[in-house]
N, CA, C and O of each residue as an XYZ file, in Angstrom:
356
protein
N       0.817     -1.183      0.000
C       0.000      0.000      0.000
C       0.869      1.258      0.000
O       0.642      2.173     -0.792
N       1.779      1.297      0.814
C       2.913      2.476      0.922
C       3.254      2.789     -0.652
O       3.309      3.963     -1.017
N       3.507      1.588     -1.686
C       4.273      1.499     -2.620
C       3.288      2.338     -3.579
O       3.744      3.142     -4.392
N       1.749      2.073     -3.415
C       1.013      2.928     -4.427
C       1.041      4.298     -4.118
O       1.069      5.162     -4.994
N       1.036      4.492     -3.149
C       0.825      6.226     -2.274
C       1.966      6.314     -2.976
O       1.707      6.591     -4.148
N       3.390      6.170     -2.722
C       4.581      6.521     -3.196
C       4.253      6.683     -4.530
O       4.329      7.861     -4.879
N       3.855      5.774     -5.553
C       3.539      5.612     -6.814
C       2.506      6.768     -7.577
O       2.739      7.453     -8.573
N       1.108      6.704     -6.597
C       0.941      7.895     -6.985
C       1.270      9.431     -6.633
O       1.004     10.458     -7.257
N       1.716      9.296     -5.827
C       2.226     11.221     -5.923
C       3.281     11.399     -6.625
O       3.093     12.368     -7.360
N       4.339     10.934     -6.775
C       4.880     10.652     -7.573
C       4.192     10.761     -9.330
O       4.731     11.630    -10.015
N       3.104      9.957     -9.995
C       2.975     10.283    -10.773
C       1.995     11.752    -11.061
O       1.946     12.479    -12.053
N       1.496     11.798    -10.156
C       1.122     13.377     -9.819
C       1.555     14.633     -9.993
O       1.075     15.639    -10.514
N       2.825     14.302     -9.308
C       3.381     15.614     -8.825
C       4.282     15.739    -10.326
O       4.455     16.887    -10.737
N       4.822     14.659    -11.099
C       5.306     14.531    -12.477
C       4.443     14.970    -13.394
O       4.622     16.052    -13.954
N       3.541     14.288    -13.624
C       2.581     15.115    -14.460
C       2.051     16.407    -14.519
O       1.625     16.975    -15.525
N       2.113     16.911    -13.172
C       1.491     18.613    -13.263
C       2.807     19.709    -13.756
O       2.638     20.722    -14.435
N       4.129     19.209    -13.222
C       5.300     19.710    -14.099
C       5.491     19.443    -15.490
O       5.900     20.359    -16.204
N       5.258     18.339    -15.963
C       5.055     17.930    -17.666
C       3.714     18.346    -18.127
O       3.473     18.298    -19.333
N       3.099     18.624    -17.552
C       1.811     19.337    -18.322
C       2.233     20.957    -18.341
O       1.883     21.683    -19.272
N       2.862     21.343    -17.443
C       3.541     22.750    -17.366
C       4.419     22.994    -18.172
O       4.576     24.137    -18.600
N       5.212     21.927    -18.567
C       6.472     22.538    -19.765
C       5.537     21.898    -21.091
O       6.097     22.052    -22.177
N       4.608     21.419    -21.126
C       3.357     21.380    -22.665
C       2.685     22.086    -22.742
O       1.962     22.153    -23.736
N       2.585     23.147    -21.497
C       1.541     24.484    -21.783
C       2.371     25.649    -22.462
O       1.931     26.521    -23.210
N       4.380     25.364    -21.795
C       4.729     26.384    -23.115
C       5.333     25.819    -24.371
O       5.163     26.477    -25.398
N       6.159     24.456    -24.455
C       6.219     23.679    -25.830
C       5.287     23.061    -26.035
O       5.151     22.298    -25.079
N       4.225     22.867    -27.013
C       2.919     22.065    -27.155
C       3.762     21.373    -28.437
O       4.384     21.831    -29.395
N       3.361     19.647    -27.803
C       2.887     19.488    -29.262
C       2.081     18.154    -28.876
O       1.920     17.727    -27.733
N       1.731     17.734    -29.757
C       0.287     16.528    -30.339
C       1.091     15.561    -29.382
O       0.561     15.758    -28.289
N       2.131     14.580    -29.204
C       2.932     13.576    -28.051
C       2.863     14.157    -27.188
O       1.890     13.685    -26.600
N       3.269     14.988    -26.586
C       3.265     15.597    -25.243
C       1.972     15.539    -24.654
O       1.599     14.869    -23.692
N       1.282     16.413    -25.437
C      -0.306     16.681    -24.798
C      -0.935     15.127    -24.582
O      -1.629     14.903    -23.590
N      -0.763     14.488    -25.178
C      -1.041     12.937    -25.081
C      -0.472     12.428    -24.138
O      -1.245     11.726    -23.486
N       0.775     12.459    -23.664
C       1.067     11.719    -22.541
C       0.679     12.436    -21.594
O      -0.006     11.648    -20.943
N       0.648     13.569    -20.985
C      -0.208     14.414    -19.983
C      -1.498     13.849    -20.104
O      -1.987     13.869    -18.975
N      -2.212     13.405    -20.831
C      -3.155     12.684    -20.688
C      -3.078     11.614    -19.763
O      -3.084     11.691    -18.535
N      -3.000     10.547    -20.524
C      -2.025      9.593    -19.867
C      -1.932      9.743    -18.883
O      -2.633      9.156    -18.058
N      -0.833     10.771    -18.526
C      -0.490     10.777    -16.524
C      -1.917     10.967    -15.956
O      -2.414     10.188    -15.144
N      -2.464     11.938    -16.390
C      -3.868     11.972    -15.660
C      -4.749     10.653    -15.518
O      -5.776     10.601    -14.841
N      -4.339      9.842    -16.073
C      -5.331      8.622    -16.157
C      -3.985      7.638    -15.394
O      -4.084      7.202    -16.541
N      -3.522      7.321    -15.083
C      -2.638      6.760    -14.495
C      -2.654      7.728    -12.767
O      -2.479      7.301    -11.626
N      -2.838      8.612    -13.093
C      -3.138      9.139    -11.345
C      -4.198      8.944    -10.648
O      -4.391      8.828     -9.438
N      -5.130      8.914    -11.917
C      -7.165      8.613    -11.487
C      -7.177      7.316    -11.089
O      -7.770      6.938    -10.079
N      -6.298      6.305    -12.126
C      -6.214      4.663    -11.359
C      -5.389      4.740    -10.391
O      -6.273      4.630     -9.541
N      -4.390      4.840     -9.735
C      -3.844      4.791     -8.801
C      -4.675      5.025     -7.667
O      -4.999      4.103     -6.919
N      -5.082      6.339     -7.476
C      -6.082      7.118     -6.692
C      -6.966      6.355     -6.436
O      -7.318      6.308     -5.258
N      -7.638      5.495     -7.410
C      -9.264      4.661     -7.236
C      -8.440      3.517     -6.114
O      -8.641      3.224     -4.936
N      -7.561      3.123     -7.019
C      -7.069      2.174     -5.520
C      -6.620      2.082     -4.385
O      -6.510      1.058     -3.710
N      -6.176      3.755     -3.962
C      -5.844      3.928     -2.729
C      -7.047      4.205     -2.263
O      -7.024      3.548     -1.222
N      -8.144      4.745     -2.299
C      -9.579      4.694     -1.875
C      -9.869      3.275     -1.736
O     -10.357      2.973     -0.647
N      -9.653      2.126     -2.746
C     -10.704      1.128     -2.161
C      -9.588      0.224     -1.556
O     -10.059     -0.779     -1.019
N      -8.445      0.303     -1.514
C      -7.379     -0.300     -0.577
C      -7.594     -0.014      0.684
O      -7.841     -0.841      1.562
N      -7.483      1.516      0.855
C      -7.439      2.050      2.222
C      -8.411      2.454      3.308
O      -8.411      2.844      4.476
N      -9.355      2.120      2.181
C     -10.556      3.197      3.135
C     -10.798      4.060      3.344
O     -11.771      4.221      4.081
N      -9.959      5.376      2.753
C      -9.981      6.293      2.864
C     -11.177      7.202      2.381
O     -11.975      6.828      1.522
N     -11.238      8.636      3.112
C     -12.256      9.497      2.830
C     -12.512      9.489      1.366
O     -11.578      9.742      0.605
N     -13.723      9.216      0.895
C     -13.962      9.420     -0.409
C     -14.162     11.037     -0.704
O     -13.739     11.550     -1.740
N     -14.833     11.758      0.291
C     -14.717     13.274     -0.126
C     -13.806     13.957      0.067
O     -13.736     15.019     -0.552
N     -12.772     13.580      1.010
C     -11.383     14.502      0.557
C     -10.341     13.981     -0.579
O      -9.473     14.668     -1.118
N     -10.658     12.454     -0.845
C      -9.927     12.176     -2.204
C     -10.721     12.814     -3.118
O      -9.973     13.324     -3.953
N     -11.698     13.003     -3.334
C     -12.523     13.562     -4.557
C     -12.171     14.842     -4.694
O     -11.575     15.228     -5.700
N     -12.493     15.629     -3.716
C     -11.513     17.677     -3.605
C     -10.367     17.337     -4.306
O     -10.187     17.618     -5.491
N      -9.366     16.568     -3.395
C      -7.923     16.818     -4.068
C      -8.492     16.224     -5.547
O      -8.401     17.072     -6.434
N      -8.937     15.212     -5.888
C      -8.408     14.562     -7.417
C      -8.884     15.938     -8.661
O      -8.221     16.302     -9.632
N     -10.123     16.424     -8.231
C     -10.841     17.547     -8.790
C     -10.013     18.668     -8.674
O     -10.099     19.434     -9.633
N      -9.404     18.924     -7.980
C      -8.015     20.042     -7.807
C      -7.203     19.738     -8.590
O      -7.026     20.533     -9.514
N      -6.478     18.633     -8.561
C      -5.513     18.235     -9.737
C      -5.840     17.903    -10.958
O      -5.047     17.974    -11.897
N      -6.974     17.532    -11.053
C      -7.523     17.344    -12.467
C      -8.030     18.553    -13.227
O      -8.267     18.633    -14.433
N      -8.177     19.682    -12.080
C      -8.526     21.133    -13.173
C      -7.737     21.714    -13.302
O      -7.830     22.650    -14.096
N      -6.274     21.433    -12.446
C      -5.462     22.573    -12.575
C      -4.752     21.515    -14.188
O      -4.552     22.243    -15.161
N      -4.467     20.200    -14.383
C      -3.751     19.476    -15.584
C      -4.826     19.745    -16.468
O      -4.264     20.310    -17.407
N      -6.121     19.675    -16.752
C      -6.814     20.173    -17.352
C      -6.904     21.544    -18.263
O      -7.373     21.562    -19.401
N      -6.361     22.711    -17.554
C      -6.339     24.055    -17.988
C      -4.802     24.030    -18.512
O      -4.338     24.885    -19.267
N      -4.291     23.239    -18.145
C      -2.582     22.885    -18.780
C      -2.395     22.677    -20.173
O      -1.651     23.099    -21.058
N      -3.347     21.868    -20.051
C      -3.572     20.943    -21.389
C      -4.585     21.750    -22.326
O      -3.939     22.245    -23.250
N      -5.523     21.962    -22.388
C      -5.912     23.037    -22.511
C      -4.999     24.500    -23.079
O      -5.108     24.908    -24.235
N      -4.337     24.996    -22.303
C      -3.788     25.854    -23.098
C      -2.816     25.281    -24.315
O      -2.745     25.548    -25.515
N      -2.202     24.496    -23.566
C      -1.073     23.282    -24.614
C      -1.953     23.502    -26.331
O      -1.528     24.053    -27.346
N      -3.431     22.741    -26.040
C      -4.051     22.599    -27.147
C      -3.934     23.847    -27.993
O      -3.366     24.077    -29.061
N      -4.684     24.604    -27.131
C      -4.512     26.250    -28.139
C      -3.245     26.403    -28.578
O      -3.004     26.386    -29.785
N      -2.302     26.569    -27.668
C      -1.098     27.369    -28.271
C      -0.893     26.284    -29.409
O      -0.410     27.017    -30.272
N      -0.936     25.129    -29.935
C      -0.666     24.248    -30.606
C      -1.509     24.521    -31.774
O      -1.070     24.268    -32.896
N      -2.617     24.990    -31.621
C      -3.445     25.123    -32.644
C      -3.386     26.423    -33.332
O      -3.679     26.444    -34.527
N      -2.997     27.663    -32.652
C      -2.543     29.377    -33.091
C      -1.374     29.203    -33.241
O      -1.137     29.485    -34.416
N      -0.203     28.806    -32.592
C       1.166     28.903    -33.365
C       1.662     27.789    -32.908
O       2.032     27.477    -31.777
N       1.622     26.924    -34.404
C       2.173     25.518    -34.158
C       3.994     25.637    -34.192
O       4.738     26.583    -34.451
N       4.162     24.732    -33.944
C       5.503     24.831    -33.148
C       6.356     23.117    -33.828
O       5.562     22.225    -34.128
N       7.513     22.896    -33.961
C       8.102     21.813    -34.735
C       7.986     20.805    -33.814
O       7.892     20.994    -32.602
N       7.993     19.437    -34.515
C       7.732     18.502    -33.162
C       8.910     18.040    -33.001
O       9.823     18.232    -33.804
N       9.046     17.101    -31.491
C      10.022     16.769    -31.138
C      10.552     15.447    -32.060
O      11.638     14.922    -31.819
């Protein structure tokens, strides 16, 4: 159980920095794997809830916190990608 907690903040706290350097280099891979992390944090998360027992309404605040702030990340990523496309990696 330690190993998923470790596992997910970890992929958490990675993804909201890689969604941050795709909000100012965008491109079509990037924005995709920021996806990705977000869905790899949502499963993790589901299982530390039904592993642990934990509060379902303070996991839900935080996941909704992190999911709007990678959301508006990605999000801009998209735009700037779509008004001034940029060379891919």
């Amino acid at each position: 159980m330690l190993m998923i907690l470790i596992t997910h903040i970890l992929v958490a706290i990675t993804s909201i920095i890689f969604a941050t350097f795709t909000a100012f280099q965008p491109s079509t891979e990037k924005i995709m794997l920021s996806k990705g992390a977000v869905g790899a944090t949502l499963v993790s998360g589901v299982v530390l809830v039904a592993t642990t027992g934990a509060h379902i309404l303070s996991a839900c605040i935080s996941g909704l916190v992190y999911i709007s702030v990678v959301y508006i990340l990605v999000k801009v990523a998209e735009y700037r990608l779509q008004v001034v496309p940029t060379k891919k990696d």
